[in-house]
TIVO-2410 file (N, C-alpha, C; in nm, 3 decimals):
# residues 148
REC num residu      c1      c2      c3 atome chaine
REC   1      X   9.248  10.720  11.396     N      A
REC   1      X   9.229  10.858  11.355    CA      A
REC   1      X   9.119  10.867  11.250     C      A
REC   2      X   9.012  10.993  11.283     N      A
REC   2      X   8.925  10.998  11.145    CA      A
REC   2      X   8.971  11.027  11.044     C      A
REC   3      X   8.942  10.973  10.942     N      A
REC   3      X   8.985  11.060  10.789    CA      A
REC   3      X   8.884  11.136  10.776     C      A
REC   4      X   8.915  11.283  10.708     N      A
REC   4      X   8.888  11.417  10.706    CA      A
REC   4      X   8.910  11.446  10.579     C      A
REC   5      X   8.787  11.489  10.449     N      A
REC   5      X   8.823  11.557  10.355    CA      A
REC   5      X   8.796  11.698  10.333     C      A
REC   6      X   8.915  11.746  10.356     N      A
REC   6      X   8.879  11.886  10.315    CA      A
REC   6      X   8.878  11.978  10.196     C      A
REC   7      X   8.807  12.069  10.146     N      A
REC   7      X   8.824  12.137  10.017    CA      A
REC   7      X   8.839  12.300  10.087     C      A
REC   8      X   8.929  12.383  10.024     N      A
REC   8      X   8.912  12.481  10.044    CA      A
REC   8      X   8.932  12.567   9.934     C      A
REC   9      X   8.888  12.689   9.923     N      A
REC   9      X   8.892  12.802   9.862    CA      A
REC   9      X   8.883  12.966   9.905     C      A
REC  10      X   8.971  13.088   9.829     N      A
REC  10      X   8.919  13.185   9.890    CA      A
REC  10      X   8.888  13.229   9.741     C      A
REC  11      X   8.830  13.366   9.752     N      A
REC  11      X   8.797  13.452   9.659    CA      A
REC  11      X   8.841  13.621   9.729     C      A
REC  12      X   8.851  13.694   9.591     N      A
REC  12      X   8.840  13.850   9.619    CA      A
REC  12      X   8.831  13.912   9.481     C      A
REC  13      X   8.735  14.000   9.468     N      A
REC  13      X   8.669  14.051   9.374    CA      A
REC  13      X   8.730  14.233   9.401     C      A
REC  14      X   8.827  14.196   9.307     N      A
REC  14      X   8.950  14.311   9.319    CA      A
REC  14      X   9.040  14.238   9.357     C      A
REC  15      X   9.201  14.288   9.331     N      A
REC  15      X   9.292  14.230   9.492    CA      A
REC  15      X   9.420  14.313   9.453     C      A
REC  16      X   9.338  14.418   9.599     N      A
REC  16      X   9.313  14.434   9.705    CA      A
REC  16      X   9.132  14.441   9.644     C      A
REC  17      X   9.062  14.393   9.753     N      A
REC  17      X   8.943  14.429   9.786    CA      A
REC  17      X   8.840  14.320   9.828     C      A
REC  18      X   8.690  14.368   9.832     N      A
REC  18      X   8.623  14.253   9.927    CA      A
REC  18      X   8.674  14.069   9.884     C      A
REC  19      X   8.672  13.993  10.022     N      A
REC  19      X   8.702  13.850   9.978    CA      A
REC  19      X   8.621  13.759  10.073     C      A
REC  20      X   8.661  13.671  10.042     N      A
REC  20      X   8.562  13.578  10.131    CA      A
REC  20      X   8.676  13.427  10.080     C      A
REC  21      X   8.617  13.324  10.206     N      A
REC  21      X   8.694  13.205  10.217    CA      A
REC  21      X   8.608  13.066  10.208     C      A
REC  22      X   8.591  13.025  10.186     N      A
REC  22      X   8.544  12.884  10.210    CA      A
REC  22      X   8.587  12.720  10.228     C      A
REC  23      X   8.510  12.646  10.318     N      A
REC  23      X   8.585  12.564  10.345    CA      A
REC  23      X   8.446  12.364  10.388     C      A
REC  24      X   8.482  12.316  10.314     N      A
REC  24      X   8.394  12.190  10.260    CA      A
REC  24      X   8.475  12.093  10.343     C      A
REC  25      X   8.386  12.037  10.477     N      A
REC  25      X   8.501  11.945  10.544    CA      A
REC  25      X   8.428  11.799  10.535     C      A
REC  26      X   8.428  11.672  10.542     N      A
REC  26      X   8.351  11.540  10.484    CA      A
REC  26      X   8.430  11.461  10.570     C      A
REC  27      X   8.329  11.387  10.664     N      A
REC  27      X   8.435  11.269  10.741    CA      A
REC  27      X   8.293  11.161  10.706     C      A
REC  28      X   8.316  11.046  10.627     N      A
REC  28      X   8.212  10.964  10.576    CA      A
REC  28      X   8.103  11.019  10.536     C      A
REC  29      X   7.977  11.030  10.583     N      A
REC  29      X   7.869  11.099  10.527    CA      A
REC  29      X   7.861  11.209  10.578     C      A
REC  30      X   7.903  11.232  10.674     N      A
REC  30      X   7.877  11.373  10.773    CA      A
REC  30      X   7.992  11.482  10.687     C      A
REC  31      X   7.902  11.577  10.669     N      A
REC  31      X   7.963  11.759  10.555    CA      A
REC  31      X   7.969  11.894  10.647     C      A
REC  32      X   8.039  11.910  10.660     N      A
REC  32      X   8.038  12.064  10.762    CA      A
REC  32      X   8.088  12.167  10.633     C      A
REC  33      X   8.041  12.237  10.639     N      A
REC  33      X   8.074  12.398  10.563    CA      A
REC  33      X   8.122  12.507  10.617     C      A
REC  34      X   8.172  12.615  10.610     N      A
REC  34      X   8.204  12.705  10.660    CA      A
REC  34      X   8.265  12.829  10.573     C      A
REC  35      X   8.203  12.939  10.604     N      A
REC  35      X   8.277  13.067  10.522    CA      A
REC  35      X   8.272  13.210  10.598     C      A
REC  36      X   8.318  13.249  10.518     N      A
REC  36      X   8.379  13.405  10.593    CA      A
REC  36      X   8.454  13.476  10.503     C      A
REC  37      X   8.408  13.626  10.498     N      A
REC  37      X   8.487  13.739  10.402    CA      A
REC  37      X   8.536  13.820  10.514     C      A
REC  38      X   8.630  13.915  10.414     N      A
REC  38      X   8.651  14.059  10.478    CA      A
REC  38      X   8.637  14.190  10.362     C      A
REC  39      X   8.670  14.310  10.397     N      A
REC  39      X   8.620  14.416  10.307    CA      A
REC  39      X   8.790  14.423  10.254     C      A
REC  40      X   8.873  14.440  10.308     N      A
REC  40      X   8.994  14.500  10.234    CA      A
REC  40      X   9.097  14.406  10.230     C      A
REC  41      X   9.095  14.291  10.158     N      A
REC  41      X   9.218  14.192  10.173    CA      A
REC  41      X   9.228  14.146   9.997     C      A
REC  42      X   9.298  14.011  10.015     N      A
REC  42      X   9.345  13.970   9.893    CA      A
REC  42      X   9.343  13.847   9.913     C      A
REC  43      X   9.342  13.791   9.741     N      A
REC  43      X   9.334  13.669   9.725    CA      A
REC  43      X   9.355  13.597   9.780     C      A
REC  44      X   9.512  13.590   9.812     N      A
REC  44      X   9.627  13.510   9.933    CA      A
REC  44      X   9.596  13.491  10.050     C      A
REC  45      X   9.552  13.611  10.094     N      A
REC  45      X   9.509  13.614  10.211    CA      A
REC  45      X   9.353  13.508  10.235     C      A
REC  46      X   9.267  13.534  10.121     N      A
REC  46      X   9.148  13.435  10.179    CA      A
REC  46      X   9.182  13.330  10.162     C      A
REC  47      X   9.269  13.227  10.077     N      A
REC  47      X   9.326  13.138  10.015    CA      A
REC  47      X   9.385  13.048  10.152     C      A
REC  48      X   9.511  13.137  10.212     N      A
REC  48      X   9.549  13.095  10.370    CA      A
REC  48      X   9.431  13.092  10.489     C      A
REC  49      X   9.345  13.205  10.480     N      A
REC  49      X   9.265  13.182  10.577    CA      A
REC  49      X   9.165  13.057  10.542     C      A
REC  50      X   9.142  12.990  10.445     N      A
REC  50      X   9.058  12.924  10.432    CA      A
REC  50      X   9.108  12.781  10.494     C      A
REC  51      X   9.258  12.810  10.453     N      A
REC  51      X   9.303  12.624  10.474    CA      A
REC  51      X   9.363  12.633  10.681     C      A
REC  52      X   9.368  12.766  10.746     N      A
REC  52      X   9.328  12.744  10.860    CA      A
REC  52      X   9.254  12.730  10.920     C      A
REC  53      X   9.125  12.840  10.866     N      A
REC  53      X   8.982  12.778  11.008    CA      A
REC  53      X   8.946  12.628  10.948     C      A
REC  54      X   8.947  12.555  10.808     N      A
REC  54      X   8.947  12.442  10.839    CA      A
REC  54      X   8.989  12.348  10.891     C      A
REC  55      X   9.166  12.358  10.919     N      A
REC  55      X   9.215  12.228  11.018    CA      A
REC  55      X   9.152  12.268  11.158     C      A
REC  56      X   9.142  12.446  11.145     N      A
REC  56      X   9.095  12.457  11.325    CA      A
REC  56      X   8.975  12.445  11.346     C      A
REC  57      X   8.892  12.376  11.242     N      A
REC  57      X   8.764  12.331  11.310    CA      A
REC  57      X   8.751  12.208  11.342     C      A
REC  58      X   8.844  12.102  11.324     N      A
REC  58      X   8.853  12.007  11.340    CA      A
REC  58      X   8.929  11.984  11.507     C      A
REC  59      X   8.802  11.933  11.604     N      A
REC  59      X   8.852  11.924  11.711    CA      A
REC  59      X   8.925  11.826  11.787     C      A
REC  60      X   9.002  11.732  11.734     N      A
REC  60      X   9.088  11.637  11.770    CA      A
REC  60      X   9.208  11.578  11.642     C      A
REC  61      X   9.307  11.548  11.623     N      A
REC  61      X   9.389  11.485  11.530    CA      A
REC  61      X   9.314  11.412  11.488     C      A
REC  62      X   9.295  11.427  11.327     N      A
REC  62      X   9.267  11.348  11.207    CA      A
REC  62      X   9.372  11.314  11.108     C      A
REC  63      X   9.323  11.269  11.028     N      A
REC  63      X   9.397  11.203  10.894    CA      A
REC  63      X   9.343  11.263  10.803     C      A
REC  64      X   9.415  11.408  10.779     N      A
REC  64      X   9.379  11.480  10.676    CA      A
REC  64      X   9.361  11.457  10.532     C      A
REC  65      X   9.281  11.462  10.401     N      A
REC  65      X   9.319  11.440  10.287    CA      A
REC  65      X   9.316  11.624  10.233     C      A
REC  66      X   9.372  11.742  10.235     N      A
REC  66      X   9.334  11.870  10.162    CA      A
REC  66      X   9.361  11.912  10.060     C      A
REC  67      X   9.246  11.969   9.959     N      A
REC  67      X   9.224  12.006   9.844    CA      A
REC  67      X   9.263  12.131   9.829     C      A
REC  68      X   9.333  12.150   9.752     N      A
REC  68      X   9.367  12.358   9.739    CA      A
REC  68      X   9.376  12.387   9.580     C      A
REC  69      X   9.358  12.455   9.556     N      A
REC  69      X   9.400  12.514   9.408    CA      A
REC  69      X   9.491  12.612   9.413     C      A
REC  70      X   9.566  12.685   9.518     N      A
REC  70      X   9.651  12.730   9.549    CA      A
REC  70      X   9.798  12.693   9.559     C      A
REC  71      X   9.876  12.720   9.489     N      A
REC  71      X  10.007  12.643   9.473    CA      A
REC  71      X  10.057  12.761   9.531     C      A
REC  72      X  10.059  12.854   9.625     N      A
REC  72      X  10.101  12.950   9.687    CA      A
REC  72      X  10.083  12.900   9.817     C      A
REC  73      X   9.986  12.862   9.880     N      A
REC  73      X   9.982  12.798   9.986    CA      A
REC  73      X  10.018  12.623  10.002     C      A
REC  74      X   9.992  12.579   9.933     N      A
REC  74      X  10.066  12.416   9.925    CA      A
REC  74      X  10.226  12.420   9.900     C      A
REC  75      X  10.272  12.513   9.825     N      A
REC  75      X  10.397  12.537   9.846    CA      A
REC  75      X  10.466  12.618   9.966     C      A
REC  76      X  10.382  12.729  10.064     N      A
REC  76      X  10.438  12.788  10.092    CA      A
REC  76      X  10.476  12.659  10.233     C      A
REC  77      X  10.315  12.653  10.225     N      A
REC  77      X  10.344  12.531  10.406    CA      A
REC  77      X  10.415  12.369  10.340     C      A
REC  78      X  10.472  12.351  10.256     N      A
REC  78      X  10.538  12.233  10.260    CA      A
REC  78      X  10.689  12.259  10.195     C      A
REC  79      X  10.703  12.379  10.125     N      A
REC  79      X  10.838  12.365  10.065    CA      A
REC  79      X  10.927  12.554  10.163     C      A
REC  80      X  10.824  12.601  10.124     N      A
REC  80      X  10.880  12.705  10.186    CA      A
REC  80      X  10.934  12.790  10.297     C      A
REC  81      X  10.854  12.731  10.371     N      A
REC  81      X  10.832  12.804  10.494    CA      A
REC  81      X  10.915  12.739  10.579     C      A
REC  82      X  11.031  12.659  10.566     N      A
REC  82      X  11.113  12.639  10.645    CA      A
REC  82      X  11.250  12.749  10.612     C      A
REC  83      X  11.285  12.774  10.485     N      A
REC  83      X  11.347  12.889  10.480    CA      A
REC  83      X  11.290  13.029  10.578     C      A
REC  84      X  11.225  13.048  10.512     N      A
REC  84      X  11.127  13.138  10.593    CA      A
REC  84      X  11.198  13.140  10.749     C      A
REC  85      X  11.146  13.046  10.827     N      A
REC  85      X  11.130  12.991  10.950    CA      A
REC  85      X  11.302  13.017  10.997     C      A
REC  86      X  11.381  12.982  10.926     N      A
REC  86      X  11.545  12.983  10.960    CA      A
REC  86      X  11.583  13.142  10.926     C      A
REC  87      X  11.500  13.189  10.859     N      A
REC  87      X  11.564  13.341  10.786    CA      A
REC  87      X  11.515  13.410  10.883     C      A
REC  88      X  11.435  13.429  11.017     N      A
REC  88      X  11.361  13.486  11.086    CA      A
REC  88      X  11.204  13.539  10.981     C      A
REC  89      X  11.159  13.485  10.932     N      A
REC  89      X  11.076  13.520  10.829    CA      A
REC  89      X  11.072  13.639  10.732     C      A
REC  90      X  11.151  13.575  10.648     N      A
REC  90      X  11.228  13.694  10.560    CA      A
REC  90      X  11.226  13.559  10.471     C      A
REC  91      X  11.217  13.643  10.312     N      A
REC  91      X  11.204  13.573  10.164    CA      A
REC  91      X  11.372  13.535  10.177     C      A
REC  92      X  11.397  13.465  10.041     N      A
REC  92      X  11.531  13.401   9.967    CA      A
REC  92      X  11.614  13.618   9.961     C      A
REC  93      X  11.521  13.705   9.905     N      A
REC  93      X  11.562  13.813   9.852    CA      A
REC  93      X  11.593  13.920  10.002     C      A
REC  94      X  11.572  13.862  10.119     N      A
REC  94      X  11.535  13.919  10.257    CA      A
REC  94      X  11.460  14.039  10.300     C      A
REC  95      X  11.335  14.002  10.236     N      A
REC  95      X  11.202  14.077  10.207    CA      A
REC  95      X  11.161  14.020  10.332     C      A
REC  96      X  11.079  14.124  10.426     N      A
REC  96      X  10.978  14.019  10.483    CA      A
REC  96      X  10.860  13.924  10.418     C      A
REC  97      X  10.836  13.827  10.492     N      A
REC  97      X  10.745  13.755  10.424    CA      A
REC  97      X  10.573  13.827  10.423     C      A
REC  98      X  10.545  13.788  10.318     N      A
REC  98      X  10.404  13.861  10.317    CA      A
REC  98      X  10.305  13.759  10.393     C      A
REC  99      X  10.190  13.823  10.435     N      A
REC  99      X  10.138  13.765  10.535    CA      A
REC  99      X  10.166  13.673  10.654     C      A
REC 100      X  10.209  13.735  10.686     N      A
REC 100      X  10.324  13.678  10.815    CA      A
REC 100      X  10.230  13.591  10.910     C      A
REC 101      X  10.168  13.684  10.955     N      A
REC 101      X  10.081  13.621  11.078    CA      A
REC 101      X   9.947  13.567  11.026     C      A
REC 102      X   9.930  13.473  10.884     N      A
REC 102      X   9.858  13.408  10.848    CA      A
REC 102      X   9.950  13.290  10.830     C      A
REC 103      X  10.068  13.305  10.794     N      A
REC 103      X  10.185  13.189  10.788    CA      A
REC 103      X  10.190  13.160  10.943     C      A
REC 104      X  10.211  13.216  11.051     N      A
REC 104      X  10.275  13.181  11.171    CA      A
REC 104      X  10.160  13.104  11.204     C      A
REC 105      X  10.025  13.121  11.192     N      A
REC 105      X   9.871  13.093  11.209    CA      A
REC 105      X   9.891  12.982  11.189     C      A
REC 106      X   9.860  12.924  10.999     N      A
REC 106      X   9.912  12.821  10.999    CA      A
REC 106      X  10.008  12.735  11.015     C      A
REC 107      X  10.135  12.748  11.037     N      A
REC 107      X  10.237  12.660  11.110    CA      A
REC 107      X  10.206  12.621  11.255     C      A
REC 108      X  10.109  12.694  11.301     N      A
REC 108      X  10.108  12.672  11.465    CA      A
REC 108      X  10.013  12.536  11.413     C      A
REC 109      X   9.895  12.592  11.326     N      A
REC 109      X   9.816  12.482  11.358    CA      A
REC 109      X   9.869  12.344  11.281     C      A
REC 110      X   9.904  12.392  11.224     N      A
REC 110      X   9.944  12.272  11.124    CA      A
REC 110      X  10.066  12.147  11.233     C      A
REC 111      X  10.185  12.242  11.307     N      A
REC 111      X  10.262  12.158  11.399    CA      A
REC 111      X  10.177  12.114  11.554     C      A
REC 112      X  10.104  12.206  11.545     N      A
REC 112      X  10.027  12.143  11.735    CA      A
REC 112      X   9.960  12.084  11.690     C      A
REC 113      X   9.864  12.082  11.590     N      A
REC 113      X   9.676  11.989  11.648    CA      A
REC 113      X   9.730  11.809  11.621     C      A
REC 114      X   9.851  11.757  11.567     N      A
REC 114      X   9.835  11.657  11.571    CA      A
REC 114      X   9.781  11.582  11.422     C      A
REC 115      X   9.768  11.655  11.340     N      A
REC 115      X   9.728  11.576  11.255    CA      A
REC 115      X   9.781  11.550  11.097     C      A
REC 116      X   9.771  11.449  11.065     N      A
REC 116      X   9.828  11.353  10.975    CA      A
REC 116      X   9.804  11.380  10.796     C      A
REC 117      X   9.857  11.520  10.773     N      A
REC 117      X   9.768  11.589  10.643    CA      A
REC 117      X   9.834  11.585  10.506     C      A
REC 118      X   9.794  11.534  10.397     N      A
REC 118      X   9.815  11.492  10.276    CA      A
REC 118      X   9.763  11.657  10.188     C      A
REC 119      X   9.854  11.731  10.170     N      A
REC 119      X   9.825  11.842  10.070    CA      A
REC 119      X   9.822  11.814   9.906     C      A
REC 120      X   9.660  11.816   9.859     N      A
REC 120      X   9.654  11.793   9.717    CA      A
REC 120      X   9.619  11.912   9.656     C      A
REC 121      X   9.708  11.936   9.546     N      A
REC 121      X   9.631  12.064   9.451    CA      A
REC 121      X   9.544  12.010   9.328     C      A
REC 122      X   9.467  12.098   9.341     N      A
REC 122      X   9.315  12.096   9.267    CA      A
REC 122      X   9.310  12.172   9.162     C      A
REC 123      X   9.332  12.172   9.011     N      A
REC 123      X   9.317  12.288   8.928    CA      A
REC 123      X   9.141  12.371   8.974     C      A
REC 124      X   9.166  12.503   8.983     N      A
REC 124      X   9.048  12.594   9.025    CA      A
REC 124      X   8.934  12.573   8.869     C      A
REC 125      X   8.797  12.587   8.919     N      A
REC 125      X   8.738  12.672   8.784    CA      A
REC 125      X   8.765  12.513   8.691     C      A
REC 126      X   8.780  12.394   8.700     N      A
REC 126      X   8.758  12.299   8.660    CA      A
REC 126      X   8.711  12.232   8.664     C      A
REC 127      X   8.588  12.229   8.754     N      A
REC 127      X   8.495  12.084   8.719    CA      A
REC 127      X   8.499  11.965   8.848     C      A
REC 128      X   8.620  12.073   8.935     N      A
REC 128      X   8.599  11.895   9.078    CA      A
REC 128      X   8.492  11.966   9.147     C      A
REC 129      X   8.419  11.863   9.185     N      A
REC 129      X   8.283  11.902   9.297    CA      A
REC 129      X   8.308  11.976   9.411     C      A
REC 130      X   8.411  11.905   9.491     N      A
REC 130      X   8.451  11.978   9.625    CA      A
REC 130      X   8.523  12.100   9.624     C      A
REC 131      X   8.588  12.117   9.502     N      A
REC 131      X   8.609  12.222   9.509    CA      A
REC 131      X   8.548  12.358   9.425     C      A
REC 132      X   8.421  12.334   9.348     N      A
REC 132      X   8.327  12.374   9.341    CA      A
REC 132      X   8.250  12.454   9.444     C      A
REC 133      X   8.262  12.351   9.507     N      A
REC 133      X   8.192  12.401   9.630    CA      A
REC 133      X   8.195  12.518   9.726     C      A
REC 134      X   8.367  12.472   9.751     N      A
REC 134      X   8.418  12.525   9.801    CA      A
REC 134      X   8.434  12.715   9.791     C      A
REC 135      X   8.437  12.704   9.636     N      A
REC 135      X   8.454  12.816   9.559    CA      A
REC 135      X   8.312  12.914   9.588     C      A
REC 136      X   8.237  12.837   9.573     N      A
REC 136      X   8.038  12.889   9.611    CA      A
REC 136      X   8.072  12.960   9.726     C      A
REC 137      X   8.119  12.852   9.819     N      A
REC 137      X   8.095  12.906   9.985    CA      A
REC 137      X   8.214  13.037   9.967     C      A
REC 138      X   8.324  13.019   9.917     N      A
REC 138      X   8.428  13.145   9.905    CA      A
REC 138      X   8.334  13.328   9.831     C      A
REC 139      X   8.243  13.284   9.814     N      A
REC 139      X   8.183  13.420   9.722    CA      A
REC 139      X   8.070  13.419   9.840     C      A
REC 140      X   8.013  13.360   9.884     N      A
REC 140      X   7.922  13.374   9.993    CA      A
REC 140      X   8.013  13.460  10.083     C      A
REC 141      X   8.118  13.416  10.112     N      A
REC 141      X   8.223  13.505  10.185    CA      A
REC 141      X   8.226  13.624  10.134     C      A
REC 142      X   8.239  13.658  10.036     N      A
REC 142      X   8.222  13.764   9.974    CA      A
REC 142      X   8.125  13.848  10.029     C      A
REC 143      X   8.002  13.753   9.983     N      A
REC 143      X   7.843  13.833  10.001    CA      A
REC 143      X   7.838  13.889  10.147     C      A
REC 144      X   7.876  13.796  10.219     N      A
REC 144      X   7.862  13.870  10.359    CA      A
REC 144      X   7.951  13.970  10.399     C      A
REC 145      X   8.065  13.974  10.353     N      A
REC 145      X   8.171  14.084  10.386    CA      A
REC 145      X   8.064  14.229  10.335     C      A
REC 146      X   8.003  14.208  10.236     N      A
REC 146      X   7.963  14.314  10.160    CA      A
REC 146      X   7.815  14.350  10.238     C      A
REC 147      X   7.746  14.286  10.352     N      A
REC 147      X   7.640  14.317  10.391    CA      A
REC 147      X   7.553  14.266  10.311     C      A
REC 148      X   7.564  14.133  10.201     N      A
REC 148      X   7.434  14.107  10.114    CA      A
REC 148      X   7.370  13.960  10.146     C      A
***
């Protein structure tokens, strides 16, 4: 299996309002990038979308290493979301769950593609490179949501 490092990040400038996602993928020397905004979403929301189109750009099972600064999403897909999953997706309080079909998104990909993924959190706005990066490409997301 390849090992795969990924960094991800989202941004939104407001929240609710424009956001953008980014996503820093590294298998030995070879770097793929990738980003994408929208006009009316939220933090959470670019945050999840970021750590899916990256496993789904990866076209065969790897040996994931992923970077997040999100303890909303590293918690939700490793501690949470099996409650979730048994409650018919409904909170501990039997709220529906928020962003549902960014959770169902990622669980699909996360249980089908096959691959072998190590979730690390990253303090944000501190100084790691990749996720630096990551953060750049997340406001580029931005820029383009916004037509700039």
């Amino acid at each position: 299996m390849n090992h795969v490092v990924i960094h991800t990040d989202g941004a939104c400038k407001g929240n609710p309002g424009p956001g953008g996602w980014g996503v820093r993928l590294q298998s030995g020397q070879h770097v793929h990038e990738l980003f994408g905004g929208e006009l009316g979403t939220t933090n959470n929301r670019m945050e999840l979308t970021a750590v899916i189109e990256g496993l789904k750009a990866l076209k065969r099972p790897c040996q994931v290493t992923l970077f997040l600064d999100s303890e909303y999403v590293r918690k939700g897909i490793t501690e949470w979301i099996h409650g979730w999953k048994a409650k018919g997706w409904r909170t501990a309080s039997k709220q529906p769950v928020k962003n549902v079909e960014l959770w169902q998104a990622l669980d699909h990909v996360v249980s089908s593609a096959g691959h072998q993924i190590e979730w690390r959190w990253v303090k944000g706005h501190a100084g790691d490179p990749g996720n630096e990066r990551a953060d750049a490409l997340a406001n580029k997301g931005v820029d383009k949501a916004l037509g700039r």
